[in-house]
N, CA, C and O atoms as a Maestro MAE file, in Angstrom:
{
 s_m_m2io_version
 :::
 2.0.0
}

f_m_ct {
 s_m_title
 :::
 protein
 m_atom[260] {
  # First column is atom index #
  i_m_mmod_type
  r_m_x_coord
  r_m_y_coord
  r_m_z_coord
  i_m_residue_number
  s_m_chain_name
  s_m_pdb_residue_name
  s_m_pdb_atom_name
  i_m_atomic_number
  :::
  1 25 16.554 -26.916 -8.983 1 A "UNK " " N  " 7
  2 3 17.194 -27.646 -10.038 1 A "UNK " " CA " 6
  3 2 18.091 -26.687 -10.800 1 A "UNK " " C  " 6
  4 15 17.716 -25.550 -11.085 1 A "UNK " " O  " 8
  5 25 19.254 -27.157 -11.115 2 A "UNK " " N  " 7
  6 3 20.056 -26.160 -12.309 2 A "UNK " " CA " 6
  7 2 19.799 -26.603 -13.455 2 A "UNK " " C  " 6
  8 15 20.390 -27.495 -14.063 2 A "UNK " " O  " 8
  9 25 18.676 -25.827 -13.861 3 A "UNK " " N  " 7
  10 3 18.536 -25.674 -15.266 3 A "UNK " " CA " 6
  11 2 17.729 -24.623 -15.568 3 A "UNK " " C  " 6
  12 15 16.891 -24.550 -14.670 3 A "UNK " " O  " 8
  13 25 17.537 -23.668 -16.480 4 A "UNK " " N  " 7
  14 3 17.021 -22.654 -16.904 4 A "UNK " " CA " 6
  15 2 15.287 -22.844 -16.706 4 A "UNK " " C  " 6
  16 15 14.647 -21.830 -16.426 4 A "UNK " " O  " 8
  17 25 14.706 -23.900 -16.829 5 A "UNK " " N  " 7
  18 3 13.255 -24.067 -16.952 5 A "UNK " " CA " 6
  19 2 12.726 -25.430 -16.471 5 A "UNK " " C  " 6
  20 15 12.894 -26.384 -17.230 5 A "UNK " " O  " 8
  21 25 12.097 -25.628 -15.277 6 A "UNK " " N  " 7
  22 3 11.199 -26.888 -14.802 6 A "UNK " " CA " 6
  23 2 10.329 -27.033 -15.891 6 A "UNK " " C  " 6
  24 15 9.717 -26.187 -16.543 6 A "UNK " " O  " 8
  25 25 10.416 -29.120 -16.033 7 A "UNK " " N  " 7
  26 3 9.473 -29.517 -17.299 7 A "UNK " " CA " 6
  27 2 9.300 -30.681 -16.962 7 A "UNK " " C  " 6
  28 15 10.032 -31.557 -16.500 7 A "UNK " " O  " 8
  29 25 7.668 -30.573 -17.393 8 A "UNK " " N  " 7
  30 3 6.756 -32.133 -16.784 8 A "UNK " " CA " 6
  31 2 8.021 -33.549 -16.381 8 A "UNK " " C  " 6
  32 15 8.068 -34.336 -15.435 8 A "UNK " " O  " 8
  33 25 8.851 -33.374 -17.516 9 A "UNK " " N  " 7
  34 3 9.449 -34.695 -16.902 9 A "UNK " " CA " 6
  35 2 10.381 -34.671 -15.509 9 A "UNK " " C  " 6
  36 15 10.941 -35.678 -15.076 9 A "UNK " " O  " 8
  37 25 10.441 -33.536 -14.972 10 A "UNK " " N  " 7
  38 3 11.167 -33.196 -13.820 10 A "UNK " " CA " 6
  39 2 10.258 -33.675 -12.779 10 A "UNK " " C  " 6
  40 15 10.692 -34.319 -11.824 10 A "UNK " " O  " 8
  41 25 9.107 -33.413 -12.905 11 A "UNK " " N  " 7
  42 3 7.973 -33.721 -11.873 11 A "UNK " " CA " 6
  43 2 7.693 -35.275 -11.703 11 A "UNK " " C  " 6
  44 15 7.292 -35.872 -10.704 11 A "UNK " " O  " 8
  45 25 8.012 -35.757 -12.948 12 A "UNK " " N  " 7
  46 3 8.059 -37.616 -12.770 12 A "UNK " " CA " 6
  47 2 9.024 -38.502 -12.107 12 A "UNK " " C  " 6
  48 15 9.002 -39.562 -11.483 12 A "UNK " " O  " 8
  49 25 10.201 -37.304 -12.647 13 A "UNK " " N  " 7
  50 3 11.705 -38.022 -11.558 13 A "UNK " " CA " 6
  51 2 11.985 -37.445 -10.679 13 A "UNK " " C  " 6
  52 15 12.772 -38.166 -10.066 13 A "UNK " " O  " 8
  53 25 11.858 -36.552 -10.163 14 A "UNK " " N  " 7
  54 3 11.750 -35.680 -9.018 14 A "UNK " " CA " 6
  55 2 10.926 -35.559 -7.930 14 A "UNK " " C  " 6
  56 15 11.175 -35.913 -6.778 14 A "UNK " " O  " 8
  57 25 10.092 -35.123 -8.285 15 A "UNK " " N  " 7
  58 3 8.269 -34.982 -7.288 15 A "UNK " " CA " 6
  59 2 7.848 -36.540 -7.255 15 A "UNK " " C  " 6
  60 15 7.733 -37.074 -6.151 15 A "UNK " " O  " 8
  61 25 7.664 -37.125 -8.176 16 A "UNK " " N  " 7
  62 3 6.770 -38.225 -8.301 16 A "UNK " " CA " 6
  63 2 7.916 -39.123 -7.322 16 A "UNK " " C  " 6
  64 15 7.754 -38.907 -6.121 16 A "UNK " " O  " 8
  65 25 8.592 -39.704 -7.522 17 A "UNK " " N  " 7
  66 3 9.411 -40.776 -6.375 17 A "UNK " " CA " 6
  67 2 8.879 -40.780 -4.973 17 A "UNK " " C  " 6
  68 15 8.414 -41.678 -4.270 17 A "UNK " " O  " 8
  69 25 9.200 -38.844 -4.686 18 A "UNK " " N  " 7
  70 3 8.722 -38.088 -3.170 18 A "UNK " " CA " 6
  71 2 7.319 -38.663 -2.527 18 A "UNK " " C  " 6
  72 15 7.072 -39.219 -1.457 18 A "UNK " " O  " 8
  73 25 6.579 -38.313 -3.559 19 A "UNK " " N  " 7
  74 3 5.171 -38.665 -3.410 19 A "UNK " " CA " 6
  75 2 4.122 -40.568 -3.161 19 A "UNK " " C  " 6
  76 15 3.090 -41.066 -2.712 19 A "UNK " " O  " 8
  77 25 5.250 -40.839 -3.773 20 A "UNK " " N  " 7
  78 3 5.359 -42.962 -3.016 20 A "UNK " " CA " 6
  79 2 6.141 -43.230 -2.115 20 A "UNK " " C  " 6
  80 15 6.101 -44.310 -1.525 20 A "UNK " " O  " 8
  81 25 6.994 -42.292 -1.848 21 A "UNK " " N  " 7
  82 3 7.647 -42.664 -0.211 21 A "UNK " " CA " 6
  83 2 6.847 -41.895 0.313 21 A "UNK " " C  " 6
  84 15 6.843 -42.388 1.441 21 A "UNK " " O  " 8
  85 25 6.054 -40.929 0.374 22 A "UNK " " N  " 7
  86 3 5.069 -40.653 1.466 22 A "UNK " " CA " 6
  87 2 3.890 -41.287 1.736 22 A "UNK " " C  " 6
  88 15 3.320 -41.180 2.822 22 A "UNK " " O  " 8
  89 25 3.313 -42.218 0.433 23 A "UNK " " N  " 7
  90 3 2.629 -43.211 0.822 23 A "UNK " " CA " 6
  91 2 3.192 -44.306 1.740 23 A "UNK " " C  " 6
  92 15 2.778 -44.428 2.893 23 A "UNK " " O  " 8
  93 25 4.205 -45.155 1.185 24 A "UNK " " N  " 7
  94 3 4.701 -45.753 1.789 24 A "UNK " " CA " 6
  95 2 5.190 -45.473 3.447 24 A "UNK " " C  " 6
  96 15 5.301 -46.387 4.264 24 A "UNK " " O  " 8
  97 25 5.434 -44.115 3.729 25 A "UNK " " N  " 7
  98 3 5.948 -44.161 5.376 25 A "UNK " " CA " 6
  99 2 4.234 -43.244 6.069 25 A "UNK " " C  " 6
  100 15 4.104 -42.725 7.177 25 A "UNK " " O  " 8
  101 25 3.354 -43.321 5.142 26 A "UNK " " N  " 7
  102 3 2.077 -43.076 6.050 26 A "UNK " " CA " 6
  103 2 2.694 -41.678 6.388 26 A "UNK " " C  " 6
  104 15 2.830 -41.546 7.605 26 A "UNK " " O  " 8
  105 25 3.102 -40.603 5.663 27 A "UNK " " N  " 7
  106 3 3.101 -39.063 6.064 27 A "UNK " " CA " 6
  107 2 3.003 -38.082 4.508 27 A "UNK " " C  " 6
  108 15 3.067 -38.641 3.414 27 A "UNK " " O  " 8
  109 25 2.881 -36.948 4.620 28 A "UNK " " N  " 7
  110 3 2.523 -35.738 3.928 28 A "UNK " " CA " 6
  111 2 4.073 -35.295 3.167 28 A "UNK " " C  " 6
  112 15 4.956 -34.714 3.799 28 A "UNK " " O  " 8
  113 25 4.188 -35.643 1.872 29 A "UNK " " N  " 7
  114 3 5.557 -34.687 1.410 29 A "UNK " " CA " 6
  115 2 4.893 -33.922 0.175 29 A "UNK " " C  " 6
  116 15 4.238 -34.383 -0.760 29 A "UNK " " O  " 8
  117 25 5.212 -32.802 0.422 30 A "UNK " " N  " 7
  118 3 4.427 -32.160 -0.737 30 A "UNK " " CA " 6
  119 2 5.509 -31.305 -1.661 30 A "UNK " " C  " 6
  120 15 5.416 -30.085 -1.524 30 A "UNK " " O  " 8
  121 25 6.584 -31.808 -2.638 31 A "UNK " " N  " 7
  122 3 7.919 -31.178 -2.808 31 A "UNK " " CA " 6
  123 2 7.280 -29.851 -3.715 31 A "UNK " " C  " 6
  124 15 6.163 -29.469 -4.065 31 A "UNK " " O  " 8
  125 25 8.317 -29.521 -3.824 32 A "UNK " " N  " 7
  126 3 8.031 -28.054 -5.108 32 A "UNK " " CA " 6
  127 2 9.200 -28.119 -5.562 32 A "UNK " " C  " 6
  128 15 10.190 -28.315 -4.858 32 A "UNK " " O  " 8
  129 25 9.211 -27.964 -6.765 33 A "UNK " " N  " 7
  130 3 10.066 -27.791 -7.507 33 A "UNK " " CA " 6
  131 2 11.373 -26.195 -8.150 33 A "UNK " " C  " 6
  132 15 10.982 -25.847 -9.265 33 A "UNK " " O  " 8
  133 25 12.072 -25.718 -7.899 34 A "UNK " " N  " 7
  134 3 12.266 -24.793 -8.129 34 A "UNK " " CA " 6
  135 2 13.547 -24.803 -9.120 34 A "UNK " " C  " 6
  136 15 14.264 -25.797 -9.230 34 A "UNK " " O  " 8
  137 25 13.782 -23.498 -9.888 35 A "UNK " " N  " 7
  138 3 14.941 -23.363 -10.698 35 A "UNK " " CA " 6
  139 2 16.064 -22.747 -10.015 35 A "UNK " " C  " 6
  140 15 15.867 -21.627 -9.545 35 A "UNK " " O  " 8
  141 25 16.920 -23.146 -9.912 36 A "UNK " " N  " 7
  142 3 18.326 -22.445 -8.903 36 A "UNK " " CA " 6
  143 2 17.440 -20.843 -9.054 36 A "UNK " " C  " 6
  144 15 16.968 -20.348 -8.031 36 A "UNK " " O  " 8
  145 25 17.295 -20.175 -10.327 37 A "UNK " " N  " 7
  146 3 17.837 -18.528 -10.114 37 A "UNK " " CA " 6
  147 2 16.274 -18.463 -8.948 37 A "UNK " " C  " 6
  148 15 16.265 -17.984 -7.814 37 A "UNK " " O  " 8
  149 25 14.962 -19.169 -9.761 38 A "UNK " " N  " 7
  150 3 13.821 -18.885 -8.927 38 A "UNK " " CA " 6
  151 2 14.379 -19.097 -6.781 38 A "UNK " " C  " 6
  152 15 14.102 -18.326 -5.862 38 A "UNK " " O  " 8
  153 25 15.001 -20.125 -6.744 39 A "UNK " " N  " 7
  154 3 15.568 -20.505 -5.030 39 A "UNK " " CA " 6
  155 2 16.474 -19.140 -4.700 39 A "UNK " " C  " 6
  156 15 16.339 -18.514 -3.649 39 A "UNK " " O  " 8
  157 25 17.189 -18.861 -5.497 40 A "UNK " " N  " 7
  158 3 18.262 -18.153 -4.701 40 A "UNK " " CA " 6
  159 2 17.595 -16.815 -4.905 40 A "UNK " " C  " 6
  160 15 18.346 -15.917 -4.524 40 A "UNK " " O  " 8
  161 25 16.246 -16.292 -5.455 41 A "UNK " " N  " 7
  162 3 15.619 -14.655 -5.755 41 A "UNK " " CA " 6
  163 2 14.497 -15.238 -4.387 41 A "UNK " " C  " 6
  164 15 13.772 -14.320 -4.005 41 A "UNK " " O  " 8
  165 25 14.295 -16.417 -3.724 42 A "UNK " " N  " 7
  166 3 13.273 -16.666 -3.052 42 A "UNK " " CA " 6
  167 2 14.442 -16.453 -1.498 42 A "UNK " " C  " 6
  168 15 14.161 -15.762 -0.519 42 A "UNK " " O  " 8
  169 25 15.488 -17.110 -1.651 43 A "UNK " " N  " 7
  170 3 16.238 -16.941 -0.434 43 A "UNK " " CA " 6
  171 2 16.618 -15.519 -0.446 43 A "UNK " " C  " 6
  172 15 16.871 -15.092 0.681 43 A "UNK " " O  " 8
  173 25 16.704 -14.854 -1.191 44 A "UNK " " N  " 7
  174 3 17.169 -13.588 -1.049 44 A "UNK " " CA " 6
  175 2 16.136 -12.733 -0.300 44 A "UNK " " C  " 6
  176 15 16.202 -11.842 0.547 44 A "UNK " " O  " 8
  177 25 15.095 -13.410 -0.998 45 A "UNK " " N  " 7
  178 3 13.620 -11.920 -0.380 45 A "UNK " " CA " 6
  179 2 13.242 -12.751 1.441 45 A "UNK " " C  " 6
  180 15 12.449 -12.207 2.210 45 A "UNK " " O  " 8
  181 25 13.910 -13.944 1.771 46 A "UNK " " N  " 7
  182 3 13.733 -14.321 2.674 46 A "UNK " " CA " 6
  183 2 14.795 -13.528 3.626 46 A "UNK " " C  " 6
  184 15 14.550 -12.896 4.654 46 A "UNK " " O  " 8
  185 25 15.729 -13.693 3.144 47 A "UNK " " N  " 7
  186 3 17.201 -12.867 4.073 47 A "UNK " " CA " 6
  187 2 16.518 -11.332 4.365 47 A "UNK " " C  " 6
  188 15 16.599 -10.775 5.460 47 A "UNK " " O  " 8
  189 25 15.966 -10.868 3.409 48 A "UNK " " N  " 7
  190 3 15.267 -9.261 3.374 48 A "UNK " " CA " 6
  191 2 14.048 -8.867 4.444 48 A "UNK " " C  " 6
  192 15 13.686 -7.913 5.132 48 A "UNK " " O  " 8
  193 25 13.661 -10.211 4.134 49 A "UNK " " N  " 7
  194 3 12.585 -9.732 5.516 49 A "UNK " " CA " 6
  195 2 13.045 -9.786 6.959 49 A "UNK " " C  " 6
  196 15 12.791 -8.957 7.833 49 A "UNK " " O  " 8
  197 25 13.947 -11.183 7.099 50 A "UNK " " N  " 7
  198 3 14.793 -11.383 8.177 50 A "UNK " " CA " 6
  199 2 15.402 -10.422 8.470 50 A "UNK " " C  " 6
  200 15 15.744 -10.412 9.652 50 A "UNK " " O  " 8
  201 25 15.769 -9.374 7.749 51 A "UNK " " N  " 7
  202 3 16.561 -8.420 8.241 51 A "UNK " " CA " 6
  203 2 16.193 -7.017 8.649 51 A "UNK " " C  " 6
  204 15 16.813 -6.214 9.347 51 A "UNK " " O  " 8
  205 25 14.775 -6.902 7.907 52 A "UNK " " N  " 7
  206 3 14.127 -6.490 8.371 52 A "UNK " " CA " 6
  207 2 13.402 -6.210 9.850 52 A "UNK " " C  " 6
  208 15 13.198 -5.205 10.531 52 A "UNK " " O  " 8
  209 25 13.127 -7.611 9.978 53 A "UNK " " N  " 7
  210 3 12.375 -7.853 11.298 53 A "UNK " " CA " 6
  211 2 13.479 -7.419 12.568 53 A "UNK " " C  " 6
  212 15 13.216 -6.823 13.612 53 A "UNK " " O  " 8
  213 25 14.397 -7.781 12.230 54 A "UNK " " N  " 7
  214 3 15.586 -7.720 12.925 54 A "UNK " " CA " 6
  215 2 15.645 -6.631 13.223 54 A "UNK " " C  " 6
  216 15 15.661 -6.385 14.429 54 A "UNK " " O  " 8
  217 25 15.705 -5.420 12.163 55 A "UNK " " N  " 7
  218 3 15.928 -4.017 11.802 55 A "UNK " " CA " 6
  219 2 15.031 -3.311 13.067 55 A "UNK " " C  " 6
  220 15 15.540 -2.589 13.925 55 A "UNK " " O  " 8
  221 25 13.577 -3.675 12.999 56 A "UNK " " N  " 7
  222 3 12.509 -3.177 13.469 56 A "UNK " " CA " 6
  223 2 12.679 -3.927 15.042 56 A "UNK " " C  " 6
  224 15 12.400 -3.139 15.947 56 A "UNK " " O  " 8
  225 25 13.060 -5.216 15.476 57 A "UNK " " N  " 7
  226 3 13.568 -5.386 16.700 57 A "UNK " " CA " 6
  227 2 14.242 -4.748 17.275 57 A "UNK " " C  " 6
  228 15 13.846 -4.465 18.406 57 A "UNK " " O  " 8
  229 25 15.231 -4.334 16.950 58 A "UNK " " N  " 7
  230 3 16.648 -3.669 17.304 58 A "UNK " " CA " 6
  231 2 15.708 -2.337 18.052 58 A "UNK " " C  " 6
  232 15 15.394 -2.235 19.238 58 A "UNK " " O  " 8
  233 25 15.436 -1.505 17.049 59 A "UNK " " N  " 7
  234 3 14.985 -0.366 17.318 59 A "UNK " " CA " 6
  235 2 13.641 -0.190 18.349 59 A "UNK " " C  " 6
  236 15 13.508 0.849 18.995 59 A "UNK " " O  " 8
  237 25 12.550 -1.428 18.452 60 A "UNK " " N  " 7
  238 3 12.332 -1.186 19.542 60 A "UNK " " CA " 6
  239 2 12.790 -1.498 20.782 60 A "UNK " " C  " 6
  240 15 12.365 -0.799 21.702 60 A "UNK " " O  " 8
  241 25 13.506 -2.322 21.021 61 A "UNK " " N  " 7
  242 3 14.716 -2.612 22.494 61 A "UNK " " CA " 6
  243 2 15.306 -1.378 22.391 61 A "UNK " " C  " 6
  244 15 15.295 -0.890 23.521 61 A "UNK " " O  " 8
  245 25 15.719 -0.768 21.756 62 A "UNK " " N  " 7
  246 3 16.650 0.471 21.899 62 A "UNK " " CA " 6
  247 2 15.938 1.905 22.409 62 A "UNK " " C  " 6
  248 15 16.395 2.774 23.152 62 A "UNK " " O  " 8
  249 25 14.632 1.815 21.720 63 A "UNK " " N  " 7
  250 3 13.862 2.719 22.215 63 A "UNK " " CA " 6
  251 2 13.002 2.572 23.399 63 A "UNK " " C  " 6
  252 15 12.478 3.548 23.935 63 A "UNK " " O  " 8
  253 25 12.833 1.238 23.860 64 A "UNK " " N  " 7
  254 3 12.099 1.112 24.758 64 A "UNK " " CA " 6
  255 2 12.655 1.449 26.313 64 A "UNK " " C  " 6
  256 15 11.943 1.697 27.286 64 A "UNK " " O  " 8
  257 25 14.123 1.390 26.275 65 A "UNK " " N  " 7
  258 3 14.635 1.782 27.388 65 A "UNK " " CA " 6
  259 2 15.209 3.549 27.711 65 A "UNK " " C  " 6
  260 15 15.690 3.852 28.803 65 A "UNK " " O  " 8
  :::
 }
 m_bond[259] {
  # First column is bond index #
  i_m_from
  i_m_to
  i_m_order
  :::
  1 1 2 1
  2 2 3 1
  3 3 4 2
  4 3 5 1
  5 5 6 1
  6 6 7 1
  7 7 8 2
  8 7 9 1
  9 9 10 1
  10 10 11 1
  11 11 12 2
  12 11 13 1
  13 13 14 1
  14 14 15 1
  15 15 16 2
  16 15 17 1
  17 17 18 1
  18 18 19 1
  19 19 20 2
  20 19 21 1
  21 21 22 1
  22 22 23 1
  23 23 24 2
  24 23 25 1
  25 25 26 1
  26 26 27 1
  27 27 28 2
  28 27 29 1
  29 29 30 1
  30 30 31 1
  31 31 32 2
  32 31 33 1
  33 33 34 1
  34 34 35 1
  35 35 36 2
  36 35 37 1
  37 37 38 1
  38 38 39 1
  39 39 40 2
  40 39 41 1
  41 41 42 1
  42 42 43 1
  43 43 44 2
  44 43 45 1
  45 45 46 1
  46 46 47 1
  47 47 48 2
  48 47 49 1
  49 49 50 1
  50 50 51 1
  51 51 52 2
  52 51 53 1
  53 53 54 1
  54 54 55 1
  55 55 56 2
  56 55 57 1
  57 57 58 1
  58 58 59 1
  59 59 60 2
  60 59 61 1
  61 61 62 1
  62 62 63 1
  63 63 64 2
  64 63 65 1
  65 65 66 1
  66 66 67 1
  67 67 68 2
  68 67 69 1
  69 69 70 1
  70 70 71 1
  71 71 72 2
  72 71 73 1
  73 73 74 1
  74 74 75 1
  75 75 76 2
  76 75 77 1
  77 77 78 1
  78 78 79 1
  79 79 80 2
  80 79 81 1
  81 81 82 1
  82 82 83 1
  83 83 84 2
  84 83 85 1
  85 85 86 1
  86 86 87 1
  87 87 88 2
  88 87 89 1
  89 89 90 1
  90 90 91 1
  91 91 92 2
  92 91 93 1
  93 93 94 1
  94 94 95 1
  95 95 96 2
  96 95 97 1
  97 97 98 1
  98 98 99 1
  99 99 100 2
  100 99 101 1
  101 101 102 1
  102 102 103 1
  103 103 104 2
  104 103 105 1
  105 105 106 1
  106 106 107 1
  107 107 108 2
  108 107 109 1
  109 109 110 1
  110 110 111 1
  111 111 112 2
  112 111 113 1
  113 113 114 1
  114 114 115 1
  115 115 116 2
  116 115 117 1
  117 117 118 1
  118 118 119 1
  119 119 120 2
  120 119 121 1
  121 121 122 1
  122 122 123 1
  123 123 124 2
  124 123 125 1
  125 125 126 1
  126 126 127 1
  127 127 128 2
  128 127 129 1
  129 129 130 1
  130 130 131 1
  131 131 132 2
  132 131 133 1
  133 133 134 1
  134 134 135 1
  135 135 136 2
  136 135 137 1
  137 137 138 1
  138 138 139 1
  139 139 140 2
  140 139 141 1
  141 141 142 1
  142 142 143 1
  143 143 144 2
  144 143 145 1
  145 145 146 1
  146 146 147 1
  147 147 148 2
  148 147 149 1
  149 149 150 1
  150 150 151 1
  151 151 152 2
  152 151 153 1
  153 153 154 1
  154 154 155 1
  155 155 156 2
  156 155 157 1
  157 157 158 1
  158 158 159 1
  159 159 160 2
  160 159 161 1
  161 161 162 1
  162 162 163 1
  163 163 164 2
  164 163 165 1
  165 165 166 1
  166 166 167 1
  167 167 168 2
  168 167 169 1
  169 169 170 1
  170 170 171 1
  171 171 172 2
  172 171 173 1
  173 173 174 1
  174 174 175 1
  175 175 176 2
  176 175 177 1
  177 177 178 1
  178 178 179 1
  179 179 180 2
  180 179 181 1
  181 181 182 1
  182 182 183 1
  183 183 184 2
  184 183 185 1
  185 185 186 1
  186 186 187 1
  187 187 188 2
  188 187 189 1
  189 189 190 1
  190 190 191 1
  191 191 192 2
  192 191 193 1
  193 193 194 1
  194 194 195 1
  195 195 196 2
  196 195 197 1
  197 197 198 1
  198 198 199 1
  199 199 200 2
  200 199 201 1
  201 201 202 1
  202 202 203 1
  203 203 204 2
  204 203 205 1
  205 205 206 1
  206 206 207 1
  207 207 208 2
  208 207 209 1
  209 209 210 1
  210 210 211 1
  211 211 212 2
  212 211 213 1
  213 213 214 1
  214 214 215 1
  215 215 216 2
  216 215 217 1
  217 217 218 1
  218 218 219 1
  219 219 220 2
  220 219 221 1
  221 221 222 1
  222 222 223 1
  223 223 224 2
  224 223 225 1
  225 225 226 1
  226 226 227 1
  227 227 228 2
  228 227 229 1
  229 229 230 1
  230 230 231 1
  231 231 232 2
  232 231 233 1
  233 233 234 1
  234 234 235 1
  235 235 236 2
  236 235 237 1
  237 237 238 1
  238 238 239 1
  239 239 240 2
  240 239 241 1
  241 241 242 1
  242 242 243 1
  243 243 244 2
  244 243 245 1
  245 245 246 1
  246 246 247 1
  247 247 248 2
  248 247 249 1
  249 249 250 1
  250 250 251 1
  251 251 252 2
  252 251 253 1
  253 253 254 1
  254 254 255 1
  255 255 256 2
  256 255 257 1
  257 257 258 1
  258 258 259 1
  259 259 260 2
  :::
 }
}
């Protein structure tokens, strides 16, 4: 969400809707709520590990031959 701080009423118009269409279609939605800066410090540490892993791939194909 862009706004500085998630608040109960976000969870009523937001989450809560989510949560009767998953009754309704008989499946599991379990949303979370996040603040833009909290998503984009969560995508960031996601890109970091990805690149990581990557990092540590690379180098064993390279060393393995």
């Amino acid at each position: 969400m862009d706004k500085p701080k998630i608040e109960a009423e976000d969870y009523d118009n937001v989450s809560y809707p989510l949560v009767e269409l998953d009754w309704s279609l008989n499946e599991c939605i379990s949303p979370v709520l996040y603040t833009m800066k909290e998503r984009l410090k969560h995508h960031l540490l996601q890109l970091i590990y990805v690149l990581a892993y990557l990092k540590s791939e690379l180098a064993r194909i390279l060393y393995s031959h």
